[in-house]
C-alpha positions as CSV (number, residue, x, y, z in Angstrom):
1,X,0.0,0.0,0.0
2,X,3.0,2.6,0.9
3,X,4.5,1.9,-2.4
4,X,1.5,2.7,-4.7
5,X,0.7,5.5,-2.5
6,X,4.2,7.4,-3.2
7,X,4.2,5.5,-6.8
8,X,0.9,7.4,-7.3
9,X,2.0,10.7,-5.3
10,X,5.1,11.1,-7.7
11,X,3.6,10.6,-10.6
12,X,0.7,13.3,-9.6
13,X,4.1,15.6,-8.9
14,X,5.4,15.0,-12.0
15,X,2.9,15.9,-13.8
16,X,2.3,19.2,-11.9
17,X,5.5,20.2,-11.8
18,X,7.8,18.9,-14.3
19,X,5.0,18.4,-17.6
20,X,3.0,21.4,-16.5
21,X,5.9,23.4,-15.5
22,X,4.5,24.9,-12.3
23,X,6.6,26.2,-9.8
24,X,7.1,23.9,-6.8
25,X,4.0,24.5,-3.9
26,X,4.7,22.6,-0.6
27,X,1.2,22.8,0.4
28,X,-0.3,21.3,-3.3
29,X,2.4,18.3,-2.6
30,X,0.9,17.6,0.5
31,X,-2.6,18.0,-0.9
32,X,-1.4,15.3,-3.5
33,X,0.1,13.4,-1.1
34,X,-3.2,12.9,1.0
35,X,-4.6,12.5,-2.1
36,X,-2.5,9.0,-3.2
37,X,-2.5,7.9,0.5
38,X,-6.6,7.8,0.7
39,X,-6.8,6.5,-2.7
40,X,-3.9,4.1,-2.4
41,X,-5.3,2.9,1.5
42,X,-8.8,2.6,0.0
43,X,-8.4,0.1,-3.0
44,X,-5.9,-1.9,-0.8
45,X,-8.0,-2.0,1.9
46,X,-10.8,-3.7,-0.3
47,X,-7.9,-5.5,-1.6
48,X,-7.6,-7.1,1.7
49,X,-10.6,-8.0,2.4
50,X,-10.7,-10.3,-1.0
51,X,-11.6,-7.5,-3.9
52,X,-9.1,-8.6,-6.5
53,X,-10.8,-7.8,-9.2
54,X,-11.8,-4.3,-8.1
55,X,-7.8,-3.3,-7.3
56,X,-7.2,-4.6,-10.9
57,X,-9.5,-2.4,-12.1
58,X,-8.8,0.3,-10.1
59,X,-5.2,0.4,-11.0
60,X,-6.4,0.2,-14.5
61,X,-7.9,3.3,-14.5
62,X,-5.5,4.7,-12.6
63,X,-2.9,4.0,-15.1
64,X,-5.1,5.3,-18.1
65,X,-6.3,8.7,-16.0
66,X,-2.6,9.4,-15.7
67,X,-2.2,8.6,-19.4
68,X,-5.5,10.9,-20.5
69,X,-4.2,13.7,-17.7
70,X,-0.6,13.7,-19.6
71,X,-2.3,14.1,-22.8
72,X,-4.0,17.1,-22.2
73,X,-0.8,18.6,-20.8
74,X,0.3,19.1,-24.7
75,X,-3.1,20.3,-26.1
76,X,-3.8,24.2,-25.8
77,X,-6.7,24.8,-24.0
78,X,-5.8,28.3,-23.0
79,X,-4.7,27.8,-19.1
80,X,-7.2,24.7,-18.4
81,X,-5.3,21.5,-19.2
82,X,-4.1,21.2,-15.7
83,X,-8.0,22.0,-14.5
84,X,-9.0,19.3,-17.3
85,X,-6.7,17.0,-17.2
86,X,-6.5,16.3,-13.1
87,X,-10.8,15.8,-13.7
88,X,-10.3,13.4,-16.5
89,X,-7.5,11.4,-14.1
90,X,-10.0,11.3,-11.5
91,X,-13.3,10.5,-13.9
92,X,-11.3,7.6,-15.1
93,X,-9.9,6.7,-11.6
94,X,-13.9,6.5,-10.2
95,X,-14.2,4.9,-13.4
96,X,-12.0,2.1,-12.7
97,X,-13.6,1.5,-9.0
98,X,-16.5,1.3,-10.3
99,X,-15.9,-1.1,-13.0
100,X,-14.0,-2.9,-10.2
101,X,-17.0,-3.1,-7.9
102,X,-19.3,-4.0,-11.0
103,X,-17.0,-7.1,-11.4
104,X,-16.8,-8.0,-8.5
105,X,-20.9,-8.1,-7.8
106,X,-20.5,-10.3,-10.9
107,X,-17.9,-12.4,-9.9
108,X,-19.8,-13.3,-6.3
109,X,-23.1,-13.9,-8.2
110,X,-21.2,-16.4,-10.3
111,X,-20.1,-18.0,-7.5
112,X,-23.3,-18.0,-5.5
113,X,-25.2,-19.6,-8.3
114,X,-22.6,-22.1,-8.8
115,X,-22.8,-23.0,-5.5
116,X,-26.8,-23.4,-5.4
């Protein structure tokens, strides 16, 4: 859980201040850093209790909000791709939660029919 948390923390840095080119903000850092820890804490946690298919999906969209969040750093959108790109990391980050809560409702009513 620590590691994705800072894996997730320095990538939301890097794209804030090394693509984006802001100067550095120690309190936006720690925002970010709260950030990764509750998102990183939350899909482990259901991780923990058995969710495998939800942290697969969550890191999933993880993974492509980061991807879509970069990609809007090189579009011109007049001062709003960091705006638009940190919503589109965190649509597809819900995204991928709830696509991994969606598969696993499937998964366990699989597995209760099977068993009836």
């Amino acid at each position: 859980m620590a590691v994705y948390g800072v894996l997730l923390w320095l990538l939301l840095l890097l794209h804030r201040f090394l693509l984006l080119g802001e100067p550095f903000n120690a309190l936006i850092a720690l925002r970010f850093a709260l950030l990764a820890l509750v998102v990183s804490g939350l899909i482990h946690f259901l991780g923990w209790l058995g969710a495998r298919l939800l942290w697969i999906c969550s890191t999933a969209g993880v993974i492509l909000g980061f991807v879509v969040m970069a990609s809007y750093t090189y579009r011109d959108m007049s001062g709003w791709e960091d705006l638009a790109g940190f919503l589109s990391f965190g649509m597809s980050m819900l995204g991928g939660f709830v696509l991994g809560l969606a598969a696993e409702g499937v998964y366990l009513l699989i597995k209760r029919r099977r068993q009836v």
